[in-house]
C-alpha positions as CSV (number, residue, x, y, z in Angstrom):
1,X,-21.1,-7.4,-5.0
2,X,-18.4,-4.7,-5.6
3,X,-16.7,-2.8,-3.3
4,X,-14.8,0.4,-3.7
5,X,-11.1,0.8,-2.0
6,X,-9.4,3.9,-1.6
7,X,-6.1,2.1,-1.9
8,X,-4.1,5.4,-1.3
9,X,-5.1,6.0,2.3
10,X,-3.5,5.0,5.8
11,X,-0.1,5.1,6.6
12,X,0.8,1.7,5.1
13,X,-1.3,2.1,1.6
14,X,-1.2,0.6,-0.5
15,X,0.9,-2.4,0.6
16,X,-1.9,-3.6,3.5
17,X,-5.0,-2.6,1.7
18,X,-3.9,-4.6,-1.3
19,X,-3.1,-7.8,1.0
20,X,-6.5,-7.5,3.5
21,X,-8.3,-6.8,-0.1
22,X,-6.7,-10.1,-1.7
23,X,-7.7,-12.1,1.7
24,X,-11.1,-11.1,1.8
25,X,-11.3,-11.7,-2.3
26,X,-9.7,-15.5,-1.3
27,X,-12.4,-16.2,1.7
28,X,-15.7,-14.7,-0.5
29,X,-16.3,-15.5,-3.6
30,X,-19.3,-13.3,-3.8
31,X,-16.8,-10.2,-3.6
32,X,-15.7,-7.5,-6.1
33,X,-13.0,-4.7,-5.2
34,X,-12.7,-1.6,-7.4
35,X,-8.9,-0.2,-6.3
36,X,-8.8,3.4,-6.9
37,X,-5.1,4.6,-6.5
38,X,-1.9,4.6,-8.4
39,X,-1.5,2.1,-10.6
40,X,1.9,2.0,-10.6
41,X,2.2,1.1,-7.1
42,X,-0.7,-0.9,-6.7
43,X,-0.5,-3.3,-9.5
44,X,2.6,-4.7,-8.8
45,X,1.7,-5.8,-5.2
46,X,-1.0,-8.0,-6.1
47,X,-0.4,-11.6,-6.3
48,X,-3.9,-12.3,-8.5
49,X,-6.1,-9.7,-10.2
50,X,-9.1,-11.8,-10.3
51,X,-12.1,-10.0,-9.2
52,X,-9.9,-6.8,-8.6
53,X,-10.4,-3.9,-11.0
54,X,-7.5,-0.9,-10.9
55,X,-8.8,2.5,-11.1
56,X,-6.3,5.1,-11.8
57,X,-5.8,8.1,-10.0
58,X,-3.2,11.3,-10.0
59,X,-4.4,12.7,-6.9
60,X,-4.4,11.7,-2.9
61,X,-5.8,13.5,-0.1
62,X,-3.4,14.1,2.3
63,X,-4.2,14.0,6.1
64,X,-2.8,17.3,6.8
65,X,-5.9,18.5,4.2
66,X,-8.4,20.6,4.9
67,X,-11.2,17.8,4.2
68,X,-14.2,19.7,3.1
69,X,-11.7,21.9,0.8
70,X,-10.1,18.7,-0.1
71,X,-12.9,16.9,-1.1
72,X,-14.2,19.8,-3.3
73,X,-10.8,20.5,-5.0
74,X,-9.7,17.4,-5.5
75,X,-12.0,15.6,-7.8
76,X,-9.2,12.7,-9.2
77,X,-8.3,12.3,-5.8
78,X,-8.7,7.9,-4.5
79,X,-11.0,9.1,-1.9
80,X,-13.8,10.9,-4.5
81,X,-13.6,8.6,-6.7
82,X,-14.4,5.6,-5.0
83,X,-16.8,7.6,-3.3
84,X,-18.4,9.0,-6.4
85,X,-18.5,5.2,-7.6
86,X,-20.6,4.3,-4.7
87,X,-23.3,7.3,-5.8
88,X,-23.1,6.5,-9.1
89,X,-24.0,2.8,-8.3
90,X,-21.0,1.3,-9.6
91,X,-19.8,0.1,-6.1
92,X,-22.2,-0.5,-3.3
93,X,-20.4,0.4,-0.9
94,X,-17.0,2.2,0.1
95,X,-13.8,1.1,2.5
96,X,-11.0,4.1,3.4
97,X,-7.9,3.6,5.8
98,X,-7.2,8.1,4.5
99,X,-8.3,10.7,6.5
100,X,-11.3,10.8,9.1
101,X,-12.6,14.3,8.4
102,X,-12.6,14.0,4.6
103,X,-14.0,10.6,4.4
104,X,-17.2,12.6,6.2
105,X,-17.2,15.0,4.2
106,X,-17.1,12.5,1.2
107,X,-19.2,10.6,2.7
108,X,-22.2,13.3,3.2
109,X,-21.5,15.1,0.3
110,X,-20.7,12.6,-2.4
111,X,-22.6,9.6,-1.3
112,X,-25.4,11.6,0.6
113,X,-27.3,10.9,3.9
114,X,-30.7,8.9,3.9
115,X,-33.6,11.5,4.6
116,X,-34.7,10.5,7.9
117,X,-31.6,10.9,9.3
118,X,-30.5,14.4,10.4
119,X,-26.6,13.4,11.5
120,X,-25.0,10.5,10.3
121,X,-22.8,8.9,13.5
122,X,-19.9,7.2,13.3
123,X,-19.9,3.4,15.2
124,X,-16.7,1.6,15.7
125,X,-16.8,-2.0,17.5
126,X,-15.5,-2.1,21.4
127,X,-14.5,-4.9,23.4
128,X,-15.8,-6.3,26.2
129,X,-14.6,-9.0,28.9
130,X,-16.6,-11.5,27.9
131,X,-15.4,-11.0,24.4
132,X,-18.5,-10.5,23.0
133,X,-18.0,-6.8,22.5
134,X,-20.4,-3.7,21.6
135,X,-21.1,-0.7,19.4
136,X,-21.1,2.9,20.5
137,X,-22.0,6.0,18.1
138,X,-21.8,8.7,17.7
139,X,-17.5,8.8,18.4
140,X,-16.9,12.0,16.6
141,X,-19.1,12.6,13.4
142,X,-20.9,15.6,15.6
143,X,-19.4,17.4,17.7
144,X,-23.4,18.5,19.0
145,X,-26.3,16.3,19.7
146,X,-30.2,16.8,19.9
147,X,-31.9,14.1,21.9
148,X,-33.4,12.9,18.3
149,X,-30.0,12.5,17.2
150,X,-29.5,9.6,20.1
151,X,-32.9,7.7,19.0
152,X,-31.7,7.7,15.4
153,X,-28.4,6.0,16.5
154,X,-30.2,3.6,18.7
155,X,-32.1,2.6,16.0
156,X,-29.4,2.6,13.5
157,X,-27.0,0.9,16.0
158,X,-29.3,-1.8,16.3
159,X,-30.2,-3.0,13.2
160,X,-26.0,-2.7,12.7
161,X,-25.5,-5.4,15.9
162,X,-28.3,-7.8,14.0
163,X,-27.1,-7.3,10.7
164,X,-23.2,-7.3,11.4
165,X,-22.5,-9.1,14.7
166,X,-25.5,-11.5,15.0
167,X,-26.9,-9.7,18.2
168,X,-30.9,-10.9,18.4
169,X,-33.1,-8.4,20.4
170,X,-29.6,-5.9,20.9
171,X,-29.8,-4.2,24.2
172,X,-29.5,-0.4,23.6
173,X,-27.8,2.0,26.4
174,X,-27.6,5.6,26.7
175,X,-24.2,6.6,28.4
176,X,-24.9,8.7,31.4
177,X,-23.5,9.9,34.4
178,X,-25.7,7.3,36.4
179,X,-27.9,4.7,35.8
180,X,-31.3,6.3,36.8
181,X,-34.0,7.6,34.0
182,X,-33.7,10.9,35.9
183,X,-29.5,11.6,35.6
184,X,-27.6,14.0,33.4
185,X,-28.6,17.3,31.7
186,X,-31.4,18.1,29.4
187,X,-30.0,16.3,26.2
188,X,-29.5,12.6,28.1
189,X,-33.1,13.1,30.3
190,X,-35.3,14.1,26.8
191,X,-33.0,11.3,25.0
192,X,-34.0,8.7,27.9
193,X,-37.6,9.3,27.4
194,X,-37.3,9.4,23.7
195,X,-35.5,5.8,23.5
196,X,-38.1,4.4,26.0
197,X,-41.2,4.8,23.9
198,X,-39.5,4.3,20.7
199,X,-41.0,0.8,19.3
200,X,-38.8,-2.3,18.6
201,X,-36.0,-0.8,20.5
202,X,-34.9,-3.0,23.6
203,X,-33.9,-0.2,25.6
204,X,-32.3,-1.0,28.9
205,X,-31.7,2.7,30.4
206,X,-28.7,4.3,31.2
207,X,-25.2,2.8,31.2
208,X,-22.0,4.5,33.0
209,X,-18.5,4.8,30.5
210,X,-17.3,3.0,34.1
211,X,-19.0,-0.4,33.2
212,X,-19.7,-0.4,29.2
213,X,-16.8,-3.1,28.8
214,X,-18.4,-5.2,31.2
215,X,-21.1,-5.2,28.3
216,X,-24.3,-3.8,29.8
217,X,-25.9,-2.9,25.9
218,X,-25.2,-4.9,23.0
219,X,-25.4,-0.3,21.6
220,X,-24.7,2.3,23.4
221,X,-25.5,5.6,22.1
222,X,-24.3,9.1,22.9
223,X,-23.7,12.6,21.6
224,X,-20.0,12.6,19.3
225,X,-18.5,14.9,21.7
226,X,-18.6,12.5,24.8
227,X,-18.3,9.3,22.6
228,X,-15.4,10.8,21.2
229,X,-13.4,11.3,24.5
230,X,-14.6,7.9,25.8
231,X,-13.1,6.7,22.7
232,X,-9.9,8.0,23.5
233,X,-10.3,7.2,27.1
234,X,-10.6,3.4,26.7
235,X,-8.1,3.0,24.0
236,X,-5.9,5.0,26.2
237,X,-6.4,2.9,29.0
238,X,-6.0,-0.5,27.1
239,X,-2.3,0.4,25.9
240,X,-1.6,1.8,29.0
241,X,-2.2,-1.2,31.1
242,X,-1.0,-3.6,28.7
243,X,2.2,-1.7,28.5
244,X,2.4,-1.8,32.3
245,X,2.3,-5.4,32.5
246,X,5.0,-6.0,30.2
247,X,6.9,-3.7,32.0
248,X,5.9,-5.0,35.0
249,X,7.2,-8.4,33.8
250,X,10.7,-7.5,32.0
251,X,11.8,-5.4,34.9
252,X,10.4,-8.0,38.0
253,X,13.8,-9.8,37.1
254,X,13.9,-13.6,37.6
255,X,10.5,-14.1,39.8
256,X,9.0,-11.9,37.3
257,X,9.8,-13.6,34.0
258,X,8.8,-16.7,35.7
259,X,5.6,-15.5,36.3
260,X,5.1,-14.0,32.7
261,X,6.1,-17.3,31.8
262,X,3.5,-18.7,33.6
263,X,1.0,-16.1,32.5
264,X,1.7,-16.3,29.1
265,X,-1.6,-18.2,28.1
266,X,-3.5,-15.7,30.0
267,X,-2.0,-12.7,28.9
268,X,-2.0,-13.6,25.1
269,X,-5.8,-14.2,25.3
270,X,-6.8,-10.5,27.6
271,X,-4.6,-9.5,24.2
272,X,-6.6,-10.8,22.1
273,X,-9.8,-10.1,23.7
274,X,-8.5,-6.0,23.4
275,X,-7.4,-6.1,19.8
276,X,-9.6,-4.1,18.3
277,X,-7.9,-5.0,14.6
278,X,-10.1,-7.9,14.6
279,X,-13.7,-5.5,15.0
280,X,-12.7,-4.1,11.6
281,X,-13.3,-0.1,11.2
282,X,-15.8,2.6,12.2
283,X,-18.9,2.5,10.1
284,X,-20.8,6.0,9.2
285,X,-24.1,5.0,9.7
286,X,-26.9,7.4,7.9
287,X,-26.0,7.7,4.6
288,X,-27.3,5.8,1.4
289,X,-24.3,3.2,1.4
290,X,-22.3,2.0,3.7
291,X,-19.1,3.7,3.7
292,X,-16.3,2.3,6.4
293,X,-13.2,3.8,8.2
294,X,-10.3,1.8,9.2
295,X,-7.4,3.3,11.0
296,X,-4.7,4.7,9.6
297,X,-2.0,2.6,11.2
298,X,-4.1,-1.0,10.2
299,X,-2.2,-4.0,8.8
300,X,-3.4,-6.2,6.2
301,X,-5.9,-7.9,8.7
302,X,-7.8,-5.2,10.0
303,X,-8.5,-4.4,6.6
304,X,-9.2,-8.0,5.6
305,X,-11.7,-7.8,8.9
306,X,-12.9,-4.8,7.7
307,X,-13.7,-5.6,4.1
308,X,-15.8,-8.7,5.6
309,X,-17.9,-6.4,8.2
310,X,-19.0,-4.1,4.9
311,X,-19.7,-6.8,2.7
312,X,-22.2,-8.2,5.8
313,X,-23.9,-4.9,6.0
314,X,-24.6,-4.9,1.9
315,X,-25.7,-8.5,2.1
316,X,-28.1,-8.2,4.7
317,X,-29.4,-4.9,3.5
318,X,-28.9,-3.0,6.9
319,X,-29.3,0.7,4.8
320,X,-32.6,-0.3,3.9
321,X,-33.6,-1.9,6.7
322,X,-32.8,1.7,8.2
323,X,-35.1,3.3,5.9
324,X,-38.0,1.0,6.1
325,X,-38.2,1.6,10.1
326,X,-38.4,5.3,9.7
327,X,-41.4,4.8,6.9
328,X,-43.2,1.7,9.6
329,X,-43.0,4.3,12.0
330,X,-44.1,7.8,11.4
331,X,-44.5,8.6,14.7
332,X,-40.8,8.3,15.6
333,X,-40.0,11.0,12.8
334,X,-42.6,13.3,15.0
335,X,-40.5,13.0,18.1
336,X,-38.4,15.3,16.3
337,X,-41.0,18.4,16.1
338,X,-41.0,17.6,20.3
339,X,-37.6,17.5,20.5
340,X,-36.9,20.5,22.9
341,X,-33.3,20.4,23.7
């Protein structure tokens, strides 16, 4: 199986996509990486070149680039190229710590979107207390939703939770402003009755953004606008709190140390259960090949994490899987002729 890197992207490339790359080479033997990137700077940060190909390239796409333009104009650039590799079936699928905006547009334009599916959403990996953790999409592909839009993420979402985090039967939620069927405007009520007759969906109704990391739904689906501020809302939140409990600590003087101290087990552990490094990137779910986003500030282990989560989704065929539903099921593609919103 090989895997196409944009080794140029993130604010640490290449130095941390070459490490995470040569850890997830190490654990699976099964993996291929094709580096696209300078050479010069790439090649002499990696310890062994076995089953890691070096792809050459003059160009970068910056994140201050326009991404479409970007993506059109610069055709040596890492990002197209790996991209292009993917389409081309050289690679089968494609990992990028670079820009947000013009891996979309790379990733509808170059690699394509699977025909059933009108808006690819992107789905990163949330935490929970229970540190199981969910999925939510869309968080930012779409800045406007139609109600079919929702079904196809609950449907894509799911087959994701089997696929990549083992979830049998995934519990599916629609994020509302309340739990009952009959809450939220015309998008959320149509989308509700959309996900409730759609077939080998375990839909469980509506979810509030006030308990989704008490892990009510395995998915949770919702238009990229909302996703996208609840998003920033929880990761927000998480450094906000954790930084006000070291504080809390360092400045509680010598009672407070002490009880840090004591805490420390504890504390490590709610840290680890809200490190989100370990969930690897966002996935762009709807298009012909997987194609993964980690952030730009990752280390070497997010990107390990993250090679591992798209080398799950190619082994267990989750595109396809995808595709076959929408065939099984014509009468899911005909909710979209009813969809009114």
């Amino acid at each position: 199986m090989k895997i196409a890197i944009d080794a140029m992207g993130g604010d640490h490339a290449p130095e941390v996509v070459i490490a995470g790359t040569e850890k997830a080479r190490d654990h699976d033997a099964d993996l291929e990486f094709i580096l696209y990137g300078d050479e010069a700077k790439i090649k002499p940060l990696i310890h062994n070149q076995d089953r890691l190909t070096i792809v050459h390239t003059a160009e970068k796409i910056n994140s201050d680039d326009e991404p479409v333009r970007a993506i059109r104009r610069k055709k040596q650039a890492s990002m197209v190229l790996a991209a292009q590799a993917v389409k081309q079936g050289e690679a089968a699928a494609m990992v990028s710590l670079g820009s947000t905006g013009a891996l979309l547009a790379a990733g509808l334009f170059i690699i394509g979107r699977i025909h059933a599916i009108e808006r690819p959403g992107l789905l990163p990996t949330f935490p929970t207390v229970d540190g199981k953790g969910f999925v939510m999409l869309d968080v930012g592909a779409n800045a406007e939703n139609r109600p079919y839009h929702l079904l196809q993420y609950a449907i894509m979402g799911s087959y994701y939770a089997k696929d990549v985090r083992g979830v049998n039967n995934p519990r599916v939620g629609l994020l509302n402003n309340g739990t009952e069927a009959n809450k939220g405007d015309k998008l959320h009520q149509e989308a509700h009755d959309l996900l409730a007759a759609a077939p080998g969906i375990n839909f469980v109704g509506n979810v509030e953004s006030s308990d989704i990391l008490n892990g009510p739904a395995d998915v949770v689906v919702t238009d990229g606008f909302t996703g996208n501020a609840t998003l920033k809302a929880i990761e927000g939140t998480v450094r906000t709190v954790m930084h006000m409990l070291k504080g809390a600590i360092y400045d509680g003087g010598i009672s407070g140390k002490l009880g840090g101290l004591f805490l420390k087990n504890n504390l490590k552990s709610m840290a680890q259960t809200f490190d989100i490094s370990s969930y690897g990137g966002a996935v762009l779910l709807g298009l012909k090949a997987p194609l993964v986003k980690a952030h730009g500030a990752a280390d070497a282990d997010t990107v390990y994490y993250t090679l591992l989560q798209t080398a799950k989704m190619v082994k267990n065929g989750t595109v396809a899987k995808v595709v076959d539903y929408f065939d099984a099921h014509p009468e899911v593609a005909e909710a979209k002729t009813t969809d009114k919103a």
